[in-house]
mmCIF file as Biopython writes it, N, C-alpha, C and O atoms, coordinates in Angstrom:
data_model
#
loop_
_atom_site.group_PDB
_atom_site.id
_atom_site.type_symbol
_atom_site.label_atom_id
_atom_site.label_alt_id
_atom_site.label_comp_id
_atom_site.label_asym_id
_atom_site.label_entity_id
_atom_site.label_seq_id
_atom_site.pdbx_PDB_ins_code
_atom_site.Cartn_x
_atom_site.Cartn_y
_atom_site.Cartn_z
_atom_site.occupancy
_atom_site.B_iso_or_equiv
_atom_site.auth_seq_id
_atom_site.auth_asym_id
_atom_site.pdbx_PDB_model_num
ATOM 1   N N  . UNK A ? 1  ? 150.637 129.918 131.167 1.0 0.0 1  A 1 
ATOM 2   C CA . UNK A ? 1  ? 150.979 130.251 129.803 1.0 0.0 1  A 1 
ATOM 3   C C  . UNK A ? 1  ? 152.177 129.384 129.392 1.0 0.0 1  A 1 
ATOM 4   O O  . UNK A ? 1  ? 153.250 129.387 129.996 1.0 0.0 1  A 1 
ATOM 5   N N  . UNK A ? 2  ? 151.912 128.680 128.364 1.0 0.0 2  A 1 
ATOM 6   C CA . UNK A ? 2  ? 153.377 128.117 127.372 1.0 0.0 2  A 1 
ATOM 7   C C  . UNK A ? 2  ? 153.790 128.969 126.771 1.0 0.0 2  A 1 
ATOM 8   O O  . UNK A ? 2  ? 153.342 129.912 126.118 1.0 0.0 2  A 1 
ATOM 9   N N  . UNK A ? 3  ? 155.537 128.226 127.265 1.0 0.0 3  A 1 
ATOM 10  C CA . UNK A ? 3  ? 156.546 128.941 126.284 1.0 0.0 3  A 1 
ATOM 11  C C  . UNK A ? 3  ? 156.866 127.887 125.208 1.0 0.0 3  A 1 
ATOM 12  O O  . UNK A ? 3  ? 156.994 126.665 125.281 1.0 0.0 3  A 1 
ATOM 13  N N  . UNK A ? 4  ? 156.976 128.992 123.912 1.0 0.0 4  A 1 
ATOM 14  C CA . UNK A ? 4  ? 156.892 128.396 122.417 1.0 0.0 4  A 1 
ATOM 15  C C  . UNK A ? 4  ? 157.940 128.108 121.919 1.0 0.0 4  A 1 
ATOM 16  O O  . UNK A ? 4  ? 157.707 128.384 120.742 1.0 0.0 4  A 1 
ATOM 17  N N  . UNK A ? 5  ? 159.514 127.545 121.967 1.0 0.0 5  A 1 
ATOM 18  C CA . UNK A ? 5  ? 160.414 128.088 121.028 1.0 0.0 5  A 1 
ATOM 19  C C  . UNK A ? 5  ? 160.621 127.935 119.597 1.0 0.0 5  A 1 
ATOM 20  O O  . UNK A ? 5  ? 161.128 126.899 119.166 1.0 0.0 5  A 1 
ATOM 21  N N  . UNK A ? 6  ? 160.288 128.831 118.868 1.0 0.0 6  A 1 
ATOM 22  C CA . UNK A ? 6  ? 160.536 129.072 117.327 1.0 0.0 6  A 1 
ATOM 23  C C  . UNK A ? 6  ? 161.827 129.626 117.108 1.0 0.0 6  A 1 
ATOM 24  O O  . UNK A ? 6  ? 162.609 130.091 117.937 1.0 0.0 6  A 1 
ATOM 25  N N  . UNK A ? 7  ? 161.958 129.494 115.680 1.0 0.0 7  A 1 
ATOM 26  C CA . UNK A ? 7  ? 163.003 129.906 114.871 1.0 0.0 7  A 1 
ATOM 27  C C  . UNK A ? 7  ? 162.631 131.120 114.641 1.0 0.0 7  A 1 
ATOM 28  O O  . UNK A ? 7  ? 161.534 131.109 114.082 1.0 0.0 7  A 1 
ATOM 29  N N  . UNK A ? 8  ? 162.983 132.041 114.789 1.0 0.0 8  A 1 
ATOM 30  C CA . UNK A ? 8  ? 162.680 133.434 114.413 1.0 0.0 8  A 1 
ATOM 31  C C  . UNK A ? 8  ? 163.329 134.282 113.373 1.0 0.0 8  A 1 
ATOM 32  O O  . UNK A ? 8  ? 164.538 134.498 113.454 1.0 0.0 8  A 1 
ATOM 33  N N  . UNK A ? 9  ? 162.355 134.961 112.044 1.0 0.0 9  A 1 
ATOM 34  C CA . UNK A ? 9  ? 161.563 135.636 112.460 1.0 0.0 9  A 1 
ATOM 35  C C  . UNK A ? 9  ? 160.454 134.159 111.419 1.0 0.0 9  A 1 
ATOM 36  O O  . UNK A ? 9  ? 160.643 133.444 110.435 1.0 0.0 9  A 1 
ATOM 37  N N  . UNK A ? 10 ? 158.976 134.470 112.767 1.0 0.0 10 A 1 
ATOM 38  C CA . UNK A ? 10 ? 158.046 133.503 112.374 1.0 0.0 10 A 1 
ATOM 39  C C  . UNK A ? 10 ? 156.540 134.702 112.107 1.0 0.0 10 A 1 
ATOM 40  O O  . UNK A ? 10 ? 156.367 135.785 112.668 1.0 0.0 10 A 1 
ATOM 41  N N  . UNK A ? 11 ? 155.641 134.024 111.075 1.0 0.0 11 A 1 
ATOM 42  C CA . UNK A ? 11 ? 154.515 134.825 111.027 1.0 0.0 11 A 1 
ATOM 43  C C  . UNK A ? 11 ? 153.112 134.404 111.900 1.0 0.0 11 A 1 
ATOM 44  O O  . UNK A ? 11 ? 152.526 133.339 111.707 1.0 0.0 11 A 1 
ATOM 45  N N  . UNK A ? 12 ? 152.870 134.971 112.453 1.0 0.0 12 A 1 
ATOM 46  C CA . UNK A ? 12 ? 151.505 134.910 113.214 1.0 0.0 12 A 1 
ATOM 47  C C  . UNK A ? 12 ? 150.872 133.519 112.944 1.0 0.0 12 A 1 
ATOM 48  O O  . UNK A ? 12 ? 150.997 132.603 113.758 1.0 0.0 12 A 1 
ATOM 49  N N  . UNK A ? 13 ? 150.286 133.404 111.943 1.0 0.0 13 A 1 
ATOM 50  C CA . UNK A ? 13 ? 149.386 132.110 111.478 1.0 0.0 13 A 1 
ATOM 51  C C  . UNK A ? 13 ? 150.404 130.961 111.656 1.0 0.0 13 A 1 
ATOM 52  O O  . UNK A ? 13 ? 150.122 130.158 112.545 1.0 0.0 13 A 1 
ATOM 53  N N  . UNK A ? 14 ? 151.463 130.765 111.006 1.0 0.0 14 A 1 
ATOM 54  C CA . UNK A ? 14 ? 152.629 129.706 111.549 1.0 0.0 14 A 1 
ATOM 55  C C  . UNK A ? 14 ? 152.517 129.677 113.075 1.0 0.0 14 A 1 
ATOM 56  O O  . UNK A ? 14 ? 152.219 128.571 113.527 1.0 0.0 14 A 1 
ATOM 57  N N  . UNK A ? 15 ? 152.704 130.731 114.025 1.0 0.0 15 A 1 
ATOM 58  C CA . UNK A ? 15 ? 152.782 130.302 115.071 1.0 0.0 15 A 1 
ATOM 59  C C  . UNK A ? 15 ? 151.780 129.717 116.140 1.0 0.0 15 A 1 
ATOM 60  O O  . UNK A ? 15 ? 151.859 129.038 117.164 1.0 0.0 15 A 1 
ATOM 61  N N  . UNK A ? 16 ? 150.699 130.387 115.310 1.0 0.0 16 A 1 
ATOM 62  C CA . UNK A ? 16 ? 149.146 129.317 115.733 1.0 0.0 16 A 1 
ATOM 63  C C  . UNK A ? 16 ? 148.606 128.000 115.660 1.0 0.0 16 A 1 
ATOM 64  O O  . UNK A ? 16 ? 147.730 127.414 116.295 1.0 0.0 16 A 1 
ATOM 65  N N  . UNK A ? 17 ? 149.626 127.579 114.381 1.0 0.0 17 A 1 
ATOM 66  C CA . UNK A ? 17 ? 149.544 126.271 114.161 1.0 0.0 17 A 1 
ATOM 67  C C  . UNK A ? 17 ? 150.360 125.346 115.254 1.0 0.0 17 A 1 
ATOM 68  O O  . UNK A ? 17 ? 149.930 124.428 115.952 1.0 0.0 17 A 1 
ATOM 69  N N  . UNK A ? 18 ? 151.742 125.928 115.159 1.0 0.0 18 A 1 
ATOM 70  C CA . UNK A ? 18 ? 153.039 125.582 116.374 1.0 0.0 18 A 1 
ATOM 71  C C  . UNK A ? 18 ? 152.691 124.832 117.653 1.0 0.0 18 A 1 
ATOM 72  O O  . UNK A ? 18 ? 152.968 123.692 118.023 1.0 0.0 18 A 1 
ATOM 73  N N  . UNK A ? 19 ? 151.896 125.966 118.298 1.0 0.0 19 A 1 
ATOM 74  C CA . UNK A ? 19 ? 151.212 126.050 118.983 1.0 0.0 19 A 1 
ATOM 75  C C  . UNK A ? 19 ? 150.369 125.471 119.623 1.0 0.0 19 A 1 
ATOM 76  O O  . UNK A ? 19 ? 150.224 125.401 120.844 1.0 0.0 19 A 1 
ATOM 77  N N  . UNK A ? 20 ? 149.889 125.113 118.946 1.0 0.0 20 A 1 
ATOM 78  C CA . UNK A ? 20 ? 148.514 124.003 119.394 1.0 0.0 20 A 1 
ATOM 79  C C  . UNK A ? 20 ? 147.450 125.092 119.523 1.0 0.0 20 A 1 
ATOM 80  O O  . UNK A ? 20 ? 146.542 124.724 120.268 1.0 0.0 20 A 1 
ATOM 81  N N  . UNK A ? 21 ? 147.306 126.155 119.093 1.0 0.0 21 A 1 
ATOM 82  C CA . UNK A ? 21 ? 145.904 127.242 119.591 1.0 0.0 21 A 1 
ATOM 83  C C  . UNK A ? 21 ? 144.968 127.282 118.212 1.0 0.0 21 A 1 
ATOM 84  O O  . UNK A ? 21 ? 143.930 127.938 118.120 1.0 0.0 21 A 1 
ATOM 85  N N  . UNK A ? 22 ? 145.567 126.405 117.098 1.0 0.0 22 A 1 
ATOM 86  C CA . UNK A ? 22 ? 144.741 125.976 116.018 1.0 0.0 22 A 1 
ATOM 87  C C  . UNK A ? 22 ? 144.643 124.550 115.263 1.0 0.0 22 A 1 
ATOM 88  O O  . UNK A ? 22 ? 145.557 123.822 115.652 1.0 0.0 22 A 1 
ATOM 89  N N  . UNK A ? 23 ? 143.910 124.002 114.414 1.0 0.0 23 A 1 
ATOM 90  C CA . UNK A ? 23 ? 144.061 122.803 114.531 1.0 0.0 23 A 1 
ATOM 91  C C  . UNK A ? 23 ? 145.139 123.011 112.938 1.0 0.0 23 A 1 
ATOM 92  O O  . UNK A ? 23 ? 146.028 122.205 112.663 1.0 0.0 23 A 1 
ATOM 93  N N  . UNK A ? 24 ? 144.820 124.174 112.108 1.0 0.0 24 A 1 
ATOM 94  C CA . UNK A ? 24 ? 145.041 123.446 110.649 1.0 0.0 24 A 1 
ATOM 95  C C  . UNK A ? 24 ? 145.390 125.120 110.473 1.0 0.0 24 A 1 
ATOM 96  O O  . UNK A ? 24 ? 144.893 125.989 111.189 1.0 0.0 24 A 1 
ATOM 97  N N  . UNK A ? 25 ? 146.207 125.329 109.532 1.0 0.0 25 A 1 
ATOM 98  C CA . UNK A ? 25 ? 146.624 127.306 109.155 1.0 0.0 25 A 1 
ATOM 99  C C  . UNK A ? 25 ? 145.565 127.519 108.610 1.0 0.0 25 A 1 
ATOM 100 O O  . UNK A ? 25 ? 145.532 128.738 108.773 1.0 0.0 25 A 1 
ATOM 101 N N  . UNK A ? 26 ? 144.518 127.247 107.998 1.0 0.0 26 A 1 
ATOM 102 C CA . UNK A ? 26 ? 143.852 127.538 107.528 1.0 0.0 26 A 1 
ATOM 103 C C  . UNK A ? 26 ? 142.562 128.236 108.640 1.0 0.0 26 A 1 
ATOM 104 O O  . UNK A ? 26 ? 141.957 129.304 108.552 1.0 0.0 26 A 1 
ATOM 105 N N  . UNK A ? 27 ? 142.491 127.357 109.457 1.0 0.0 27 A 1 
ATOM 106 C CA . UNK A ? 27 ? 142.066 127.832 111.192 1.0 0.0 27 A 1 
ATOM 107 C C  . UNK A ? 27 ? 142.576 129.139 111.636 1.0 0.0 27 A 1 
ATOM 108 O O  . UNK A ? 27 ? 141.881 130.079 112.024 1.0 0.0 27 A 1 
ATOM 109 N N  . UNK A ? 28 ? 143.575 129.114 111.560 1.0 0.0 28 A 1 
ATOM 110 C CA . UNK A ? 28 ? 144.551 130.176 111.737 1.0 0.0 28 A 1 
ATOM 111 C C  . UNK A ? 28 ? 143.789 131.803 111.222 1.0 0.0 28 A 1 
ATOM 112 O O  . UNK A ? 28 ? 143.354 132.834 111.734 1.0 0.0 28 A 1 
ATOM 113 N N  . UNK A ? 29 ? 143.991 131.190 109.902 1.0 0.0 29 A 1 
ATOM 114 C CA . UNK A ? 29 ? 143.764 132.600 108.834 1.0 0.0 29 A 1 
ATOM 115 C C  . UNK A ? 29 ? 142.243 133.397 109.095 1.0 0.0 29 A 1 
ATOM 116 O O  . UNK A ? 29 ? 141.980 134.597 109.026 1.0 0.0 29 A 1 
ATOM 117 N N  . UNK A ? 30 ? 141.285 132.116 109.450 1.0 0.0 30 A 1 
ATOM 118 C CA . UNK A ? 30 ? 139.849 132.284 109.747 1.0 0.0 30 A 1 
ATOM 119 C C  . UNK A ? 30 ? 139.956 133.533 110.978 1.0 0.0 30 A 1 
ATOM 120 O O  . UNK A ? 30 ? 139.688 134.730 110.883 1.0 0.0 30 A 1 
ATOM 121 N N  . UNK A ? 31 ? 140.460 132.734 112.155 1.0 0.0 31 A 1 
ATOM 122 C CA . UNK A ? 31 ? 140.630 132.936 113.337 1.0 0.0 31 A 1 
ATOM 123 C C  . UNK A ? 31 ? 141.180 134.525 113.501 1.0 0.0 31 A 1 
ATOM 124 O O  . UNK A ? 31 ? 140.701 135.373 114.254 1.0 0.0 31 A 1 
ATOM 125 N N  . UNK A ? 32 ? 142.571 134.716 112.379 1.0 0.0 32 A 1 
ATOM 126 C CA . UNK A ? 32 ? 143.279 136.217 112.855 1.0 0.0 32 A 1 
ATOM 127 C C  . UNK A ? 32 ? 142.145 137.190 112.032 1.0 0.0 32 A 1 
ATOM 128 O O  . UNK A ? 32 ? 142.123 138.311 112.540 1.0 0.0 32 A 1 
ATOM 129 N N  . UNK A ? 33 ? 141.422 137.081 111.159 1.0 0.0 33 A 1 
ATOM 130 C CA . UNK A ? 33 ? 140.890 137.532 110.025 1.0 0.0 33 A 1 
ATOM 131 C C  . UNK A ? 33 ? 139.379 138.018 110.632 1.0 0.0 33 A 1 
ATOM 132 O O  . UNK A ? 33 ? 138.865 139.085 110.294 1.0 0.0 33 A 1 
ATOM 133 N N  . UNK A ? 34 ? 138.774 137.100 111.548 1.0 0.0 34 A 1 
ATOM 134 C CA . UNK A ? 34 ? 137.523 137.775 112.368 1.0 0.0 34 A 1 
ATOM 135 C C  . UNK A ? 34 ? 138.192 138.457 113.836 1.0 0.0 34 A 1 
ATOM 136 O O  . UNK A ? 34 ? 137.622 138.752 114.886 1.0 0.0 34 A 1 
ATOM 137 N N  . UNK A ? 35 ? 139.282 138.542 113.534 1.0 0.0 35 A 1 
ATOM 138 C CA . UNK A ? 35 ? 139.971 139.236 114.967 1.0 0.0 35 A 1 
ATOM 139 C C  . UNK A ? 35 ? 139.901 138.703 116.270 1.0 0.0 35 A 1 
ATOM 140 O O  . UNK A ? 35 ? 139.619 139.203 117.359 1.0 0.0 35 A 1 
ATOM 141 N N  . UNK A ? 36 ? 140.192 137.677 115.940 1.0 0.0 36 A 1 
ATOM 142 C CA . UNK A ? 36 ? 139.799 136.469 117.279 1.0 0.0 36 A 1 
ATOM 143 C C  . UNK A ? 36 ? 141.155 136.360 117.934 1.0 0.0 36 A 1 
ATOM 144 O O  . UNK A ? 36 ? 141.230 135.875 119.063 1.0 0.0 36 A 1 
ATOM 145 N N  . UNK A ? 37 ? 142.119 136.736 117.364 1.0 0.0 37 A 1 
ATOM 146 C CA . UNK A ? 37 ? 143.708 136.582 117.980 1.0 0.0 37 A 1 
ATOM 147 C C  . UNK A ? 37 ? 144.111 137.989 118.407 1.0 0.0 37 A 1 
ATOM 148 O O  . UNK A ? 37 ? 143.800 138.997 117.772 1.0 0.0 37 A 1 
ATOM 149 N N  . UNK A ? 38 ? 144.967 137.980 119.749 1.0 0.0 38 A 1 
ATOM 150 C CA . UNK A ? 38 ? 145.695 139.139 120.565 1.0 0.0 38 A 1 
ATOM 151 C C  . UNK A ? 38 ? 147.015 138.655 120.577 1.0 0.0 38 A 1 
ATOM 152 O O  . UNK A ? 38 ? 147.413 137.566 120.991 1.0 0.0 38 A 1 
ATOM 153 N N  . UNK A ? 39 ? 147.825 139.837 119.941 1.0 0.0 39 A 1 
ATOM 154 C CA . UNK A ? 39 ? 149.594 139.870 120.328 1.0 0.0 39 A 1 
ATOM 155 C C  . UNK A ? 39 ? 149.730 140.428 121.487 1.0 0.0 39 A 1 
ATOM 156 O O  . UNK A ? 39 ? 148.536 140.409 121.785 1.0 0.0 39 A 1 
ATOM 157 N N  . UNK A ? 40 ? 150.141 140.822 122.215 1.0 0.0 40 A 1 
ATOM 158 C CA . UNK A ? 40 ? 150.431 141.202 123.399 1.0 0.0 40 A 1 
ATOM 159 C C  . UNK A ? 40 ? 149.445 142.312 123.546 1.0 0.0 40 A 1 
ATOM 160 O O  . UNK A ? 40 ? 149.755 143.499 123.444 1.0 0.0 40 A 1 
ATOM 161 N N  . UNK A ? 41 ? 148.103 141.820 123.818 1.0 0.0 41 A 1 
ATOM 162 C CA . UNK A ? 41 ? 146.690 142.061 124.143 1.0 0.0 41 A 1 
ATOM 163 C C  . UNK A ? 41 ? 146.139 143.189 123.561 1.0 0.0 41 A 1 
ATOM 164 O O  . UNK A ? 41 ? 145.332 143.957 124.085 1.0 0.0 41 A 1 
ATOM 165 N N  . UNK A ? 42 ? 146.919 143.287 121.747 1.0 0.0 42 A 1 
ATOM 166 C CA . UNK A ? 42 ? 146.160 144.099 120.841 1.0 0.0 42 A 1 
ATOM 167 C C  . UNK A ? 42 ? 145.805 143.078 119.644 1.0 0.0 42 A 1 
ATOM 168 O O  . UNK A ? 42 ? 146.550 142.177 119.258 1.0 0.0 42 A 1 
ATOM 169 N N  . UNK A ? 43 ? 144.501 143.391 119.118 1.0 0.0 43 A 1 
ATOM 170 C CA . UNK A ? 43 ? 143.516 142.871 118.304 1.0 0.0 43 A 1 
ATOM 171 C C  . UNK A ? 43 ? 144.973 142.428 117.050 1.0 0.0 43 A 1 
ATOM 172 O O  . UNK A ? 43 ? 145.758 143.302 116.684 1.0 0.0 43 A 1 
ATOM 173 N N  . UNK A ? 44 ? 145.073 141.012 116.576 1.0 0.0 44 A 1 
ATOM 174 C CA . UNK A ? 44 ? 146.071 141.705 115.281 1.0 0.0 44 A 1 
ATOM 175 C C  . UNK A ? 44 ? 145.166 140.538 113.997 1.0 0.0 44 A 1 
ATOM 176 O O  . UNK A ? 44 ? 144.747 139.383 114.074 1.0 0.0 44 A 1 
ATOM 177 N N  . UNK A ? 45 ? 145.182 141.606 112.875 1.0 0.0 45 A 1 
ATOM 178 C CA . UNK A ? 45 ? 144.270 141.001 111.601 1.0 0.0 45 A 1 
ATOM 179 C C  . UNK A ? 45 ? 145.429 140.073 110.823 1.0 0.0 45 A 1 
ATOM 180 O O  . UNK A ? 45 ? 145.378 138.965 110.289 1.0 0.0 45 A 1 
ATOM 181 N N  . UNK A ? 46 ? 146.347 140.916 110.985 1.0 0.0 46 A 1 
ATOM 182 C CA . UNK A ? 46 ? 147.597 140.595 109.849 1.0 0.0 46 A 1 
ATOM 183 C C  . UNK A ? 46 ? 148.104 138.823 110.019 1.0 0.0 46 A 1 
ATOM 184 O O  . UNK A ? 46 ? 148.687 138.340 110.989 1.0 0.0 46 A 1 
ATOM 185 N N  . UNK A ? 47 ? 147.755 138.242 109.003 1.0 0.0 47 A 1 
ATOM 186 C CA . UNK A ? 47 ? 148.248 136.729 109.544 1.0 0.0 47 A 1 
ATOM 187 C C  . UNK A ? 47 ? 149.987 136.663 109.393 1.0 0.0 47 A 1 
ATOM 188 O O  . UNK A ? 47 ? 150.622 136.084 110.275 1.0 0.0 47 A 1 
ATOM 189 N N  . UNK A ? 48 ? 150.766 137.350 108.113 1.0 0.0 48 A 1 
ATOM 190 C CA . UNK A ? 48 ? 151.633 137.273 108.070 1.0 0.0 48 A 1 
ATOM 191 C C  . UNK A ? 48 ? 152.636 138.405 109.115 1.0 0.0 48 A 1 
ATOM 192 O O  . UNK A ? 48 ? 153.845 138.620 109.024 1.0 0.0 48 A 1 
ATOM 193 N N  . UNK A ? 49 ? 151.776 138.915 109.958 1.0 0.0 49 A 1 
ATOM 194 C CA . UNK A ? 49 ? 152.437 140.002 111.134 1.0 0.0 49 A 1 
ATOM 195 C C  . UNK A ? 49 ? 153.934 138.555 111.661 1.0 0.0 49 A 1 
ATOM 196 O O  . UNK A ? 49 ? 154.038 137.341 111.835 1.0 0.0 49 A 1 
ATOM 197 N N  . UNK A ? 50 ? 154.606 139.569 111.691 1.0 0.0 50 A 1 
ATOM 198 C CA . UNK A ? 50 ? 156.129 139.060 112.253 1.0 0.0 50 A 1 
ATOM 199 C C  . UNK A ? 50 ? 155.943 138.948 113.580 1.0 0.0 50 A 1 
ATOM 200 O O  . UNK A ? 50 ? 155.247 139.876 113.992 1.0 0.0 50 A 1 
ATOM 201 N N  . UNK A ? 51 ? 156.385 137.955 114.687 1.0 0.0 51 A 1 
ATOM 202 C CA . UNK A ? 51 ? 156.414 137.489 116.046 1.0 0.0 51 A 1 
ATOM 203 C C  . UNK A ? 51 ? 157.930 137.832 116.264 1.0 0.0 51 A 1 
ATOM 204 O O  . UNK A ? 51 ? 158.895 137.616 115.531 1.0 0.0 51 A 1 
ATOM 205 N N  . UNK A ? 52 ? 157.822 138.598 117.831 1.0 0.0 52 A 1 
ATOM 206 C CA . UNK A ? 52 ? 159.257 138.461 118.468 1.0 0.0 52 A 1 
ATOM 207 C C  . UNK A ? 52 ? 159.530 137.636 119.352 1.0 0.0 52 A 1 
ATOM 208 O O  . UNK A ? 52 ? 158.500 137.351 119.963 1.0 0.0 52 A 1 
ATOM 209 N N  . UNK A ? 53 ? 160.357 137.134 119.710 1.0 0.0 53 A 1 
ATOM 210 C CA . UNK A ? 53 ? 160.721 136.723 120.835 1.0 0.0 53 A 1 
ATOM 211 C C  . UNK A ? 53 ? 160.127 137.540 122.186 1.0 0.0 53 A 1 
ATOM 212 O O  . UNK A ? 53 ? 160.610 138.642 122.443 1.0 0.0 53 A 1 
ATOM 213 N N  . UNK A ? 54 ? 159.290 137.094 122.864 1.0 0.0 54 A 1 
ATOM 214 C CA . UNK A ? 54 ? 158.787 137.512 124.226 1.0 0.0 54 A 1 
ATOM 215 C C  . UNK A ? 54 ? 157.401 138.015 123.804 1.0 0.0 54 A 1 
ATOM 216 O O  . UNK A ? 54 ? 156.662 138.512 124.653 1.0 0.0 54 A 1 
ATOM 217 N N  . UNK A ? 55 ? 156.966 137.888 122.336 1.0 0.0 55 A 1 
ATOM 218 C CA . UNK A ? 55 ? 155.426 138.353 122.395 1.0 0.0 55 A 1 
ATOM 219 C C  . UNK A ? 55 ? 154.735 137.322 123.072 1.0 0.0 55 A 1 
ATOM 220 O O  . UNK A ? 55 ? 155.477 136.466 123.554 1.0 0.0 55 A 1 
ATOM 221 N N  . UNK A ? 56 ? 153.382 137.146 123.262 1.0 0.0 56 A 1 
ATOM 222 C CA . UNK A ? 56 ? 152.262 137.004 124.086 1.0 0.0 56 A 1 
ATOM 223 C C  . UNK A ? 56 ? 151.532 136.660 122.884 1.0 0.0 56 A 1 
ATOM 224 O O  . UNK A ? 56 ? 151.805 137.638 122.188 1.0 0.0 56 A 1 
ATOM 225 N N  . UNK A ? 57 ? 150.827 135.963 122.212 1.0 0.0 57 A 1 
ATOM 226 C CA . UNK A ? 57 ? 150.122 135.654 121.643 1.0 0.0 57 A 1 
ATOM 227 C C  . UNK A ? 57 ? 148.666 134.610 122.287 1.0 0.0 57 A 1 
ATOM 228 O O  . UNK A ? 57 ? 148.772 133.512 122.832 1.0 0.0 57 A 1 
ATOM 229 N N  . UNK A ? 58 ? 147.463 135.322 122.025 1.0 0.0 58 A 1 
ATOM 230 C CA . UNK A ? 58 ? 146.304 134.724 123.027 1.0 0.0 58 A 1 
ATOM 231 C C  . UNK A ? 58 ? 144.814 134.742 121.487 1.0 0.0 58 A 1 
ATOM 232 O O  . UNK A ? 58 ? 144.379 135.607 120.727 1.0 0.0 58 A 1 
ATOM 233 N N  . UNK A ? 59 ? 144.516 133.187 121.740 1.0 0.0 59 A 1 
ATOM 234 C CA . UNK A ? 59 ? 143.635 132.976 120.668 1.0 0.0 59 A 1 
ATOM 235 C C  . UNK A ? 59 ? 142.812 131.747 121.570 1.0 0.0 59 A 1 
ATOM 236 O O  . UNK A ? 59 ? 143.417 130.836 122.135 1.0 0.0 59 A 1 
ATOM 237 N N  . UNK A ? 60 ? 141.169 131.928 121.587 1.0 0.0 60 A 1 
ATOM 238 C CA . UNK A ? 60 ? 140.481 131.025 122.015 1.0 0.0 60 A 1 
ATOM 239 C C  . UNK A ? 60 ? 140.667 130.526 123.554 1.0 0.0 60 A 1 
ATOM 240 O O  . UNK A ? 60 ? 140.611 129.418 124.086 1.0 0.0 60 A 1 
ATOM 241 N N  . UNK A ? 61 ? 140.896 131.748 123.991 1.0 0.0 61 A 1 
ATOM 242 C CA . UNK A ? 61 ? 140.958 131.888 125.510 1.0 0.0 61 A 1 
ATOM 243 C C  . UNK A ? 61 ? 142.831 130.941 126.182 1.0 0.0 61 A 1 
ATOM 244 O O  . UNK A ? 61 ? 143.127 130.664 127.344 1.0 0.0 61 A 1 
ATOM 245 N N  . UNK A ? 62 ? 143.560 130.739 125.072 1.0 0.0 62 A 1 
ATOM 246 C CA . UNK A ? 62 ? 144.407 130.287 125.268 1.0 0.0 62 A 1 
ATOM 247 C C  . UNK A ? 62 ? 145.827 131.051 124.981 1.0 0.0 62 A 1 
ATOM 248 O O  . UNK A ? 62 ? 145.852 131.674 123.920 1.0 0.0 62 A 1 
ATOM 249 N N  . UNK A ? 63 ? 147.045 131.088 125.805 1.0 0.0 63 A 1 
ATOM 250 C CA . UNK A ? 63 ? 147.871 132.041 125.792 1.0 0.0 63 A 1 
ATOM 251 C C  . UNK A ? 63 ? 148.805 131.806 125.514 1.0 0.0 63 A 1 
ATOM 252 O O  . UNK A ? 63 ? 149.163 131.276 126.566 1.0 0.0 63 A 1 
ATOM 253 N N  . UNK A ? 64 ? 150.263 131.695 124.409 1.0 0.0 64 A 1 
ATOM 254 C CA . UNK A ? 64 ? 151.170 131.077 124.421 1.0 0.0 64 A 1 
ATOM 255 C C  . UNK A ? 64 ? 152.182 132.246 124.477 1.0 0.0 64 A 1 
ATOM 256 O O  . UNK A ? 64 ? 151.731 133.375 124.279 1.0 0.0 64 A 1 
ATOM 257 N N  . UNK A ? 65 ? 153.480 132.098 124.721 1.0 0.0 65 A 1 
ATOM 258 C CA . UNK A ? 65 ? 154.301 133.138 124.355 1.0 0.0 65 A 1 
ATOM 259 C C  . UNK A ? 65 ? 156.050 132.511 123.440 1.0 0.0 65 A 1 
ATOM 260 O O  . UNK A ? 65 ? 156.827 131.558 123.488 1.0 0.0 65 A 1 
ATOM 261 N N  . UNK A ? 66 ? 155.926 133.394 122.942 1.0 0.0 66 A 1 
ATOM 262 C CA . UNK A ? 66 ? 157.273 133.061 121.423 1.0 0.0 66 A 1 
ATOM 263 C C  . UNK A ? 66 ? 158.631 133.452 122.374 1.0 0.0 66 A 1 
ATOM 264 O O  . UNK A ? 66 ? 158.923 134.560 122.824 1.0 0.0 66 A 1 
ATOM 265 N N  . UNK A ? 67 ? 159.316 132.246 122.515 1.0 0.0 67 A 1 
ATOM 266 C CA . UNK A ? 67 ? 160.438 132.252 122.771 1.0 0.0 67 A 1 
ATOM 267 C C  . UNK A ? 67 ? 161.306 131.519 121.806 1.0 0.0 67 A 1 
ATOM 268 O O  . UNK A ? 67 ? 160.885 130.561 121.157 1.0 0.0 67 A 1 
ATOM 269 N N  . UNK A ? 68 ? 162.877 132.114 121.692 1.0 0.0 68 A 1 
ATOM 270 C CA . UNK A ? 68 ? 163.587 131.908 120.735 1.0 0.0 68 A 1 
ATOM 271 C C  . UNK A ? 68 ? 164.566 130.800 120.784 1.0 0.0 68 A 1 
ATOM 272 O O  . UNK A ? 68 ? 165.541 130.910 121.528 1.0 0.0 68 A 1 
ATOM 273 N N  . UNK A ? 69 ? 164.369 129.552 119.931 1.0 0.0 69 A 1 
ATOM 274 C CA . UNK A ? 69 ? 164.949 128.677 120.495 1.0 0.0 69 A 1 
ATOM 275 C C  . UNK A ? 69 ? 165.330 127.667 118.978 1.0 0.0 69 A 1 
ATOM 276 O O  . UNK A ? 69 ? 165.954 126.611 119.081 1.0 0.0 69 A 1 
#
């Protein structure tokens, strides 16, 4: 698993892009919206859901986690 460091506080779809676990936000929005993305291995729809520092974020069999940096 990669560690991510963002500026915090960041929204879900931003951090998918960050990331590399999408190609374009718009990917993103598709992606959280058919429930294809897990925060710390619950289903989350919300694209603008707020990320903490130490969440777990897992989309397309790939796992990153938000560290604050």
């Amino acid at each position: 698993m990669e560690e991510i460091p963002v500026r915090l506080p960041i929204k879900l779809s931003q951090f998918l892009k960050l990331a590399n676990l999408t190609e374009t936000g718009g990917h993103a929005s598709e992606l959280i919206a058919a429930g294809e993305v897990a925060v710390n291995g619950q289903v989350e729809t919300r694209r603008a859901h707020k990320l903490a520092a130490g969440d777990v974020v897992e989309a397309g069999g790939y796992r990153a986690k938000v560290i604050e940096g």
